[in-house]
matplotlib code that plots the C-alpha trace (Angstrom):
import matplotlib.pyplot as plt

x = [117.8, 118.6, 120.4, 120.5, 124.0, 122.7, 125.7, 128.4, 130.7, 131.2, 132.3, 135.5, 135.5, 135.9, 139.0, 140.5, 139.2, 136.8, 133.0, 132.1, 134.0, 132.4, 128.8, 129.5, 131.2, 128.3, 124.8, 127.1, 126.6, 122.9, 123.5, 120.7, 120.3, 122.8, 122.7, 125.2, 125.7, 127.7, 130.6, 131.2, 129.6, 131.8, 130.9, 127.5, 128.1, 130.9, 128.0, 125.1, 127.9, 128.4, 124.2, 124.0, 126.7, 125.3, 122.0, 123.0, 125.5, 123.7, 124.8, 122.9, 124.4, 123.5, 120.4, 118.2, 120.4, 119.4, 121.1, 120.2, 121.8, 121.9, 123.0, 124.5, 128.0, 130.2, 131.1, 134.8, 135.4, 134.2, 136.9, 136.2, 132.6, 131.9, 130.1, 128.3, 126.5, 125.7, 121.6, 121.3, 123.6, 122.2, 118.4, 118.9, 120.1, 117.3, 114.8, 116.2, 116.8, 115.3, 114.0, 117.1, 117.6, 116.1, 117.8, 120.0, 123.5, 125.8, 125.3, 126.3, 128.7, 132.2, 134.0, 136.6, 140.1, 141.8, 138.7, 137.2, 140.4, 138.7, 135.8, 135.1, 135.5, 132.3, 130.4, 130.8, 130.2, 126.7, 125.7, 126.2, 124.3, 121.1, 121.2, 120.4, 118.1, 115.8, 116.7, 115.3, 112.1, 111.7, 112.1, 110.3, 113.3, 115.2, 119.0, 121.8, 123.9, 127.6, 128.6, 131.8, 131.4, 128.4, 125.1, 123.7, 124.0, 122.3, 119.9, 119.6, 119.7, 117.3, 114.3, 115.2, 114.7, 111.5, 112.7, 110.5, 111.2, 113.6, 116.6, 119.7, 122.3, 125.1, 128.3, 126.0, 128.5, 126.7, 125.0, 121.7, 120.2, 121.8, 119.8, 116.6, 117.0, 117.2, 114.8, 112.5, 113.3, 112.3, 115.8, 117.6, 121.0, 123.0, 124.9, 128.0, 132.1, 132.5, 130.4, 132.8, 135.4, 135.4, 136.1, 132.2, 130.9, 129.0, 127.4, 126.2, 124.7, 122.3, 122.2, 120.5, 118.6, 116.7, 116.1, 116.0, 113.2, 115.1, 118.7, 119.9, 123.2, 125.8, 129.4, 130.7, 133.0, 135.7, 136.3, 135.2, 136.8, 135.5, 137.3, 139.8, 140.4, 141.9, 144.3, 142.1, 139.9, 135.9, 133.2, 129.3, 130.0, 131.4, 127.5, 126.5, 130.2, 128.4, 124.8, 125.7, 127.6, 124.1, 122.1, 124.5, 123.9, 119.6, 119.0, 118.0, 115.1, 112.1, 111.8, 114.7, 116.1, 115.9, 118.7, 116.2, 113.3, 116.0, 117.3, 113.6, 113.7, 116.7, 115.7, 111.8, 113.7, 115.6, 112.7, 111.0, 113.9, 113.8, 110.1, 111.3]
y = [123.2, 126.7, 128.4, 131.1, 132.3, 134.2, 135.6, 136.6, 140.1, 141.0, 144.4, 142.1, 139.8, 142.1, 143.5, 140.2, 139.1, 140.8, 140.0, 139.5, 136.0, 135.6, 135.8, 133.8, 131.3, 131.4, 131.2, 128.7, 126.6, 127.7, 130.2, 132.6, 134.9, 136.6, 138.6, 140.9, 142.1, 145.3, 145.0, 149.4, 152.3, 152.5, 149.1, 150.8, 152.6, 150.1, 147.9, 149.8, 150.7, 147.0, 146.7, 149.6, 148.4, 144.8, 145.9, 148.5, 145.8, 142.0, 140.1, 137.5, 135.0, 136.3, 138.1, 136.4, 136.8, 139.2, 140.7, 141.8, 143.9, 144.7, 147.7, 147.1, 147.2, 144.3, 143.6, 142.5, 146.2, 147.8, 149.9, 151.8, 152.4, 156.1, 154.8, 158.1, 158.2, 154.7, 155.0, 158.4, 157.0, 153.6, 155.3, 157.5, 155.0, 152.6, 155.3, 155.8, 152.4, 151.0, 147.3, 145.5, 146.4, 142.7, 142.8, 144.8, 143.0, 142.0, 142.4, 140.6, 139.5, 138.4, 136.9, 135.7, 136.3, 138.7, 140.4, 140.8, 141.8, 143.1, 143.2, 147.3, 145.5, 143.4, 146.0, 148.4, 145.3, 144.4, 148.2, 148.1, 144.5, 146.2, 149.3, 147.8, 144.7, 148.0, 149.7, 146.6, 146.3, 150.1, 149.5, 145.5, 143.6, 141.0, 140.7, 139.3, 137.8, 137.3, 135.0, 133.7, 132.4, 134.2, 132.5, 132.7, 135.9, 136.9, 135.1, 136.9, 140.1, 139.4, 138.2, 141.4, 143.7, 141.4, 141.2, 139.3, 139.9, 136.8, 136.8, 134.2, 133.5, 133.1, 130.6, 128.9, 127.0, 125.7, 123.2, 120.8, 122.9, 126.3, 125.8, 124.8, 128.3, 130.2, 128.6, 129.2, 133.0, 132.8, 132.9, 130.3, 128.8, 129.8, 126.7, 127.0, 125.7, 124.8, 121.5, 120.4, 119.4, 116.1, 118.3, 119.7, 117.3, 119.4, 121.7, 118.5, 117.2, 120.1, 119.9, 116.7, 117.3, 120.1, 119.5, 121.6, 123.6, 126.3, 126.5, 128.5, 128.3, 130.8, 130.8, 133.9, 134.9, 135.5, 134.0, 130.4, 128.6, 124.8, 121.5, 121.1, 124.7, 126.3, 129.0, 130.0, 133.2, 132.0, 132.6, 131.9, 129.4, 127.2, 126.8, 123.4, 121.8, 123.0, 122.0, 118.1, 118.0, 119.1, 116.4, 113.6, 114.9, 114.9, 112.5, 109.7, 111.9, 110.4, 114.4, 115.4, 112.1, 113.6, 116.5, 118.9, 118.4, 119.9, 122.6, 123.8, 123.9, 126.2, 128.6, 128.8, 128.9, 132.1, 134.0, 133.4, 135.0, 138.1, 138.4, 138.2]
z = [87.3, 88.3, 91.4, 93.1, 95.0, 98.1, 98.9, 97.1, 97.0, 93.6, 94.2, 95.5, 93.2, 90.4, 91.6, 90.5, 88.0, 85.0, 85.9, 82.2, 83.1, 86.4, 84.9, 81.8, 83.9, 86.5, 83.7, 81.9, 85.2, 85.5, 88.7, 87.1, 90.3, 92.9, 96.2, 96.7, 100.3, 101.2, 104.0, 104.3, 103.5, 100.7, 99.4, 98.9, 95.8, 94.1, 94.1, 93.3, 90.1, 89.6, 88.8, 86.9, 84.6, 84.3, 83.7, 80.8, 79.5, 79.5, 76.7, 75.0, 77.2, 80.2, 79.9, 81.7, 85.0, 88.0, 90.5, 94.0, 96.9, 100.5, 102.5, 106.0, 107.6, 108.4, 112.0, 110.8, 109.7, 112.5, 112.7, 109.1, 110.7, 111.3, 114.4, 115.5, 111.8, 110.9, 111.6, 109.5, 106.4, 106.7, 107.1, 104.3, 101.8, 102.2, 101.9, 98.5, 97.5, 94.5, 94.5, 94.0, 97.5, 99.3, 102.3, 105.4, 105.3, 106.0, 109.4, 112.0, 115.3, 114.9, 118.1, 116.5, 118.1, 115.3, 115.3, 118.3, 120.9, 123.8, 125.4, 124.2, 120.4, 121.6, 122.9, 119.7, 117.6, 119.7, 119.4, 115.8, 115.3, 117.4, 115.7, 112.3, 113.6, 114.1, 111.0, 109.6, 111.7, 110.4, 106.8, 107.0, 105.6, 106.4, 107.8, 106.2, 109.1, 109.8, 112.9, 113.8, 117.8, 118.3, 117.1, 120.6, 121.0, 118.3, 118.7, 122.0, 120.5, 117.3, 120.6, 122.5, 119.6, 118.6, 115.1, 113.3, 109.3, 109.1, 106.7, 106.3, 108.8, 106.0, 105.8, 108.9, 111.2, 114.3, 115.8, 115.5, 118.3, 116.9, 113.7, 114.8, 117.3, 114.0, 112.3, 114.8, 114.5, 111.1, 109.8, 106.6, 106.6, 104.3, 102.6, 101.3, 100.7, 103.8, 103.3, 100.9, 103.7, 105.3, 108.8, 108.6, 110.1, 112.8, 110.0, 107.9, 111.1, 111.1, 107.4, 107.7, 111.2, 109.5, 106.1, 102.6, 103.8, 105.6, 103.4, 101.2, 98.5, 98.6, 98.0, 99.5, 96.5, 96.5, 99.6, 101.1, 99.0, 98.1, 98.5, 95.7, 94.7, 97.8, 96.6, 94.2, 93.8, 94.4, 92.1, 91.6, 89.1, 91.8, 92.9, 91.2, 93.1, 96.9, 95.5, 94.7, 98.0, 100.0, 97.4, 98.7, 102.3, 102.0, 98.9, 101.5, 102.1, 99.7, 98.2, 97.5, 95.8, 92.2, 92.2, 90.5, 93.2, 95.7, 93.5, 92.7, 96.6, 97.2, 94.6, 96.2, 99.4, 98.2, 96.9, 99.9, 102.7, 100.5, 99.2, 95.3]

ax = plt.figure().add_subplot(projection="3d")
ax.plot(x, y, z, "-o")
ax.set_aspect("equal")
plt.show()
């Protein structure tokens, strides 16, 4: 078995702790492939950095794994956002991207209380959302999507702007109905810690109601912690701990009874939503 961790901020997760670690930790546990999606404009470079240095310096352990980005910018720091340039920036540094660039991301819409205090919050938030769902129709990729409270209206959004290049809804959260919406927009689920808590039991419904074909792993280092290490910094070798959760949840299906028959699933899955 192999695995892929579709999401996971590295460029943050090496501020606490020495990525040498992380990736021995994480081929150790067979997570051969990551996706690193950038939150700011500033994230673009820390992690374009990060690739550069991994790919100059692979070790013997660890040559085999790849790395993969996205450019986009996070609805939850809208407020580091130069608003008035975000189409030229984000425009210019996809037309010089080189292929470890899969995806637009994170992008997304965050209702969320703390976040999102006022109805002028939401409307800045929903410009932002539209103005990269056609940056990615222009440059054919797919979206890397935040949500928090707000998986209808992006779906709304991704039918107005007739987006139709799919991607990953990431950390997804919402109902049977909700998923099969997204699915139907071409989108994946992205899977991660949250299934490890007894309280999930809306997302597992979904889970279950739509099957492997559509999901993706992630663990949303360093944050998302799973069940059982809360308080703790989280990493991509945490993977295989959310993967025999989702096994338990779908094994009664006659396919993916054998472990490896739904991990060859999730990593097809993942080369799939970004064309690898």
């Amino acid at each position: 078995m192999k695995f892929f961790d579709s999401h996971c901020h590295l460029d943050l997760l090496g501020v606490t702790k020495p990525l040498a670690d992380v990736f021995e930790l994480a081929y150790k546990n067979r997570v051969h492939s990551m996706l690193i999606p950038a939150t700011t404009q500033e994230s673009w470079k820390r992690i374009d950095d990060l690739i550069d240095h991994q790919l100059a310096n692979k070790s013997a352990k660890t040559q085999p794994l790849k790395l993969y980005k996205a450019y986009g910018f996070h609805p939850y720091f809208l407020a580091q956002h130069q608003l008035s340039t975000v189409v030229d920036n984000l425009v210019y540094q996809l037309q010089q991207a080189d292929k470890a660039c899969v995806a637009v991301g994170e992008v997304g819409l965050d209702y969320a209380s703390q976040v999102c205090s006022n109805q002028q919050v939401k409307q800045r938030q929903r410009h932002l959302f539209c103005q990269q769902i056609e940056i990615a129709n222009q440059f054919k990729k797919p979206l890397i999507i935040h949500h928090r409270k707000s998986i209808d209206d992006i779906c709304k959004y991704l039918k107005q702007h007739h987006f139709h290049y799919g991607g990953v809804v990431h950390a997804f959260s919402g109902s049977v109905q909700q998923a099969k919406n997204l699915i139907d927009l071409g989108f994946y689920l992205g899977i991660g810690g949250t299934i490890t808590y007894s309280r999930a039991n809306k997302t597992k419904q979904a889970i279950q109601a739509v099957g492997a074909a559509r999901l993706l792993l992630e663990t949303d280092s360093p944050d998302m912690p799973i069940c059982g290490k809360q308080g703790q910094v989280n990493e991509p070798g945490f993977i295989p701990q959310i993967f025999y959760v989702l096994h338990n949840l779908l094994k009664h299906q006659s396919e993916y009874r054998q472990a490896d028959r739904l991990a060859q699933q999730l990593w097809q899955n993942t080369h799939q939503c970004f064309s690898l």
